[in-house]
C-alpha positions in Angstrom: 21.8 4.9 0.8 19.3 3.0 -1.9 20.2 3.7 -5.6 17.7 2.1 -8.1 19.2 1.6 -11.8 16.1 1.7 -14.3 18.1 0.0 -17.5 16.9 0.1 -21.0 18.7 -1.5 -24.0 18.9 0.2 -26.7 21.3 2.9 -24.9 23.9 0.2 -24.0 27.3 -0.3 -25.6 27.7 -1.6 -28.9 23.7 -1.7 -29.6 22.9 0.1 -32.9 20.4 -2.0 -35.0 16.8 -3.3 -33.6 18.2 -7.3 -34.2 20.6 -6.3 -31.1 17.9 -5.5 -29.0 15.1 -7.9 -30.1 14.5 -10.9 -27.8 15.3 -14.0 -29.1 17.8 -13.2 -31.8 21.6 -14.3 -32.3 22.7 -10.6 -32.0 20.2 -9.9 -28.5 22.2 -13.1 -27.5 25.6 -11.2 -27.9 24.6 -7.9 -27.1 22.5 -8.7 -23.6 26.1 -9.2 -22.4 27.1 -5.9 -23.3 23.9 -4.4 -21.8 25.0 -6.2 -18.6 28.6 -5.2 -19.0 27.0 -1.3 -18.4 24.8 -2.4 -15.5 27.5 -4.0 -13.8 29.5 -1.3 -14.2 27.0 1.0 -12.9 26.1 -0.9 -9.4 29.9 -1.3 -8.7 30.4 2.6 -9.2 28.0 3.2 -6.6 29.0 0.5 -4.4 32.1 2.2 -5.1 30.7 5.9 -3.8 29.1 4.5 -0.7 25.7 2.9 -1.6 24.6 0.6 0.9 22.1 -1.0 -2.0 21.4 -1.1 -5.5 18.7 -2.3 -6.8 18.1 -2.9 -10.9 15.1 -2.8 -12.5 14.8 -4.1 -15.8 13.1 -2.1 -18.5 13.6 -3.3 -22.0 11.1 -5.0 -23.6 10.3 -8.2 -22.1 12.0 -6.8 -19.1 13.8 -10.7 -19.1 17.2 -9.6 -20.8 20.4 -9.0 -18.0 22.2 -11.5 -17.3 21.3 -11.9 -13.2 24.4 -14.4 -13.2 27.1 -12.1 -15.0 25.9 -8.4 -12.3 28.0 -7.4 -9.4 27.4 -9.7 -6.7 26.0 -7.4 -4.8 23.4 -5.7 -6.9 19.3 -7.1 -6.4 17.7 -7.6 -9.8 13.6 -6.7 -10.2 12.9 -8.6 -13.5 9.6 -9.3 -15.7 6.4 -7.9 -16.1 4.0 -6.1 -15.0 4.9 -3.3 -13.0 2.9 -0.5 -11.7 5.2 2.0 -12.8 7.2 0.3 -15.8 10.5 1.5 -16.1 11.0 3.3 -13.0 9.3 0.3 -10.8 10.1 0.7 -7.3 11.1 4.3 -7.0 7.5 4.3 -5.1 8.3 2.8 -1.8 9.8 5.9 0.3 13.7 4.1 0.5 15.2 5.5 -2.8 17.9 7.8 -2.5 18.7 8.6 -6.2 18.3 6.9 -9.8 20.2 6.3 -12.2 19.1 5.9 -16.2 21.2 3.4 -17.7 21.1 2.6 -21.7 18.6 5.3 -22.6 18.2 6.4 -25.9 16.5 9.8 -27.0 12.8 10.0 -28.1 10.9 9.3 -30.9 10.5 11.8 -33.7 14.0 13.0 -32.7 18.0 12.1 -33.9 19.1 9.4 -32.0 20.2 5.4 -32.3 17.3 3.7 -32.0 15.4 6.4 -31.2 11.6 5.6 -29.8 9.1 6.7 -27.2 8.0 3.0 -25.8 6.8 2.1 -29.1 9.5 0.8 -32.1 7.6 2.5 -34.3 4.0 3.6 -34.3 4.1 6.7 -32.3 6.4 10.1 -34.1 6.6 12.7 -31.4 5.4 13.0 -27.2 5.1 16.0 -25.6 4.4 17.1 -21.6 3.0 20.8 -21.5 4.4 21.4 -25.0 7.8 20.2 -24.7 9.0 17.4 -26.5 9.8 14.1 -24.2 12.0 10.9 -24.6 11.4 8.0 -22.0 14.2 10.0 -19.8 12.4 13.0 -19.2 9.2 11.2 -18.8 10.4 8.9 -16.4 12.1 11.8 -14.6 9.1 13.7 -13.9 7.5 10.7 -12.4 9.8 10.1 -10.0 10.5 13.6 -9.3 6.9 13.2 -7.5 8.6 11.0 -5.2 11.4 13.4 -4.4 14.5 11.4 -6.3 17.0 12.8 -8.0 17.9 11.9 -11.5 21.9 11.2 -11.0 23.7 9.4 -13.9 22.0 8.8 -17.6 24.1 6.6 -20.2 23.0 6.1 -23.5 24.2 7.7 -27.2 25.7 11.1 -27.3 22.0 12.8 -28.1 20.9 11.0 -25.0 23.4 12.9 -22.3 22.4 16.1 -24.4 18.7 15.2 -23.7 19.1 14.1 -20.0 20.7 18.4 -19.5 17.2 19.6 -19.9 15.6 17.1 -17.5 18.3 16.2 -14.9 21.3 19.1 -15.3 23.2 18.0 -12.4 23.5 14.4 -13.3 26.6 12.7 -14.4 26.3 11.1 -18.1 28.2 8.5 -20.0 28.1 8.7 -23.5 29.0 5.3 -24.4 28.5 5.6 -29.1 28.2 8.8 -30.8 24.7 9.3 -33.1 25.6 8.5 -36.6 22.1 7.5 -38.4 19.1 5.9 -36.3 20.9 2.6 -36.8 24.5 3.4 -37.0 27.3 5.0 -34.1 31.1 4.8 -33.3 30.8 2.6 -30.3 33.5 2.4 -27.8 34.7 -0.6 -26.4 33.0 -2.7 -23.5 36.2 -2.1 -21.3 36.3 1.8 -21.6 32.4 2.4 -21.2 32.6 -0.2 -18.4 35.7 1.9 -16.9 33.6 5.3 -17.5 30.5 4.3 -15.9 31.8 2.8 -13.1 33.7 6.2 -13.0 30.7 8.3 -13.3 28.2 6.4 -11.0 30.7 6.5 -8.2 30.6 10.3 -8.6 27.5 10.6 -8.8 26.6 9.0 -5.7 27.1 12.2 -3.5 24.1 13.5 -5.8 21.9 10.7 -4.2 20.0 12.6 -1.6 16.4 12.5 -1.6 14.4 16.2 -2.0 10.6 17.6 -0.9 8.4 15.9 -3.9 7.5 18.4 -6.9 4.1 18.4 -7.6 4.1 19.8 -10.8 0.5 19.1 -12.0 -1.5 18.7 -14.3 0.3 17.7 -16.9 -1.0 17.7 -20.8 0.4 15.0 -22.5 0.1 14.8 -26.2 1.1 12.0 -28.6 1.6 11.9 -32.5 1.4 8.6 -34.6 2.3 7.8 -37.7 -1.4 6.2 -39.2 -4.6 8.1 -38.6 -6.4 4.8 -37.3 -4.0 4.9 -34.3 -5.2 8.2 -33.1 -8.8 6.6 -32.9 -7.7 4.1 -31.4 -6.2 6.0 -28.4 -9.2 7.2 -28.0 -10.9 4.7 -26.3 -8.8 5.0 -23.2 -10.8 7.2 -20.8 -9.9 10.9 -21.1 -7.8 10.6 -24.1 -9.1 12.7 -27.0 -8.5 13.3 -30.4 -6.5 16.8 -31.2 -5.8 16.2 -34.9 -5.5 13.9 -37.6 -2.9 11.7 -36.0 -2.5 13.2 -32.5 -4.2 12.4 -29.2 -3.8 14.4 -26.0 -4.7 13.9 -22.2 -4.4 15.5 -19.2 -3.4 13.9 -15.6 -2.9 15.7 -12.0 -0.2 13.6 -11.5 2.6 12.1 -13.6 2.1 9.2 -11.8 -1.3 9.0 -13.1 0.3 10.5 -16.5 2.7 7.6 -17.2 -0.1 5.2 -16.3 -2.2 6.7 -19.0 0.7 6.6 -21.3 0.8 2.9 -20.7 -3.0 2.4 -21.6 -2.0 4.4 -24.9 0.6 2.7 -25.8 -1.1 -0.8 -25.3 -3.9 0.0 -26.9 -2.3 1.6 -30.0 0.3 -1.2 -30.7 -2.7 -3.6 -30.9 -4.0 -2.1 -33.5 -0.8 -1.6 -35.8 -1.9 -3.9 -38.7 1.3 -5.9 -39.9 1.9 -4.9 -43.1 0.1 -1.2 -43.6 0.9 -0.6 -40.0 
């Protein structure tokens, strides 16, 4: 049995103001151990359940923040960019029993610490087919083409309340509770640690790969904050303009869907201007 860990940042313990989670920084240099702490946690839970092989791919940022040397021995560690499919890298090769979302965070436009669709700021509100989408549910339909199960999701409080409408039957680990977008009540390293490792050892048994959904097409709509960044999107193929600050495309695939979502993204956050945005 194959788990793969997808792990984002701004979900982990302790992480509540962007310093923590920018590269580079005194804080990202404390809190990168925390965010380890979690993933640790994670891979020796499974180990723990019966996985035969976990395999972490890094998805915050840079995607050059865990600490390789401070993970459970045993765990395999994709780092860097670029990567055909981003955050859930990997979960394309056939061999993938179940995935696990670890330091998530809700979506942007919504309550949440941190709170953001792949861009800090910039973009206000995604949908797929009209319903709003963080990076979790996103992510989940992608690799729900490729018939694995969404199994444990750790992040804020909001976060395991968003993961019931995209993966109901995983476990969840709610590791802070939502205050403000920058402030929670954070537990301590050693009880998330202890619940994780809890949780992703249960949620093993919910590793078993299903038939693939094809759920196409999907209409994928983005919002931004500045009118210029809606024009902007625009010049990725099939993206058009459906309002003064909202863009929408639409992809048979959400493979092909989250590909295009990169383009967008790119595009747009090259054309944030640094002081008017």
């Amino acid at each position: 049995m194959k788990v793969l860990i997808s792990a984002d940042m701004e979900g982990a313990t302790g992480v509540t103001w962007p310093a923590d989670v920018l590269p580079g920084t005194p804080q990202w240099e404390r809190c990168r151990r925390l965010f380890t702490s979690d993933v640790s946690a994670a891979v020796t839970g499974f180990f723990d359940g019966g996985a035969d092989e976990v395999l972490v791919n890094e998805a915050h940022s840079t995607m050059r923040n865990l600490l390789l040397e401070e993970l459970d021995e045993r765990a395999r560690m994709l780092t860097g960019r670029h990567k055909s499919l981003s955050m859930v890298e990997g979960v394309q090769h056939g061999d993938v029993d179940g995935i696990a979302f670890v330091g998530y965070h809700t979506g942007a436009g919504t309550e949440g610490v941190l709170a953001h669709t792949y861009l800090a700021n910039s973009v206000t509100g995604v949908w797929v087919d009209g319903v709003p989408a963080s990076e979790g549910r996103l992510n989940a339909l992608v690799v729900a083409e490729y018939g694995v199960p969404v199994v444990l999701v750790t992040g804020d409080d909001r976060t395991c309340e968003d993961a019931k409408g995209y993966a109901p039957r995983a476990r969840s680990v709610a590791v802070k509770d939502y205050v403000s977008r920058y402030a929670a009540v954070c537990r301590t390293p050693a009880r998330t640690a202890a619940d994780i490792r809890a949780a992703a050892r249960e949620a093993t048994r919910l590793a078993v790969r299903h038939e693939p959904v094809r759920g196409g097409p999907f209409t994928v709509e983005l919002e931004f904050d500045a009118e210029h960044l809606a024009g902007a999107a625009t010049v990725v193929p099939g993206v058009e303009q459906a309002g003064p600050r909202r863009v929408a495309y639409t992809s048979p695939t959400m493979y092909e869907g989250i590909r295009a979502f990169k383009a967008v993204t790119t595009v747009v956050s090259a054309a944030v201007e640094e002081q008017y945005g």
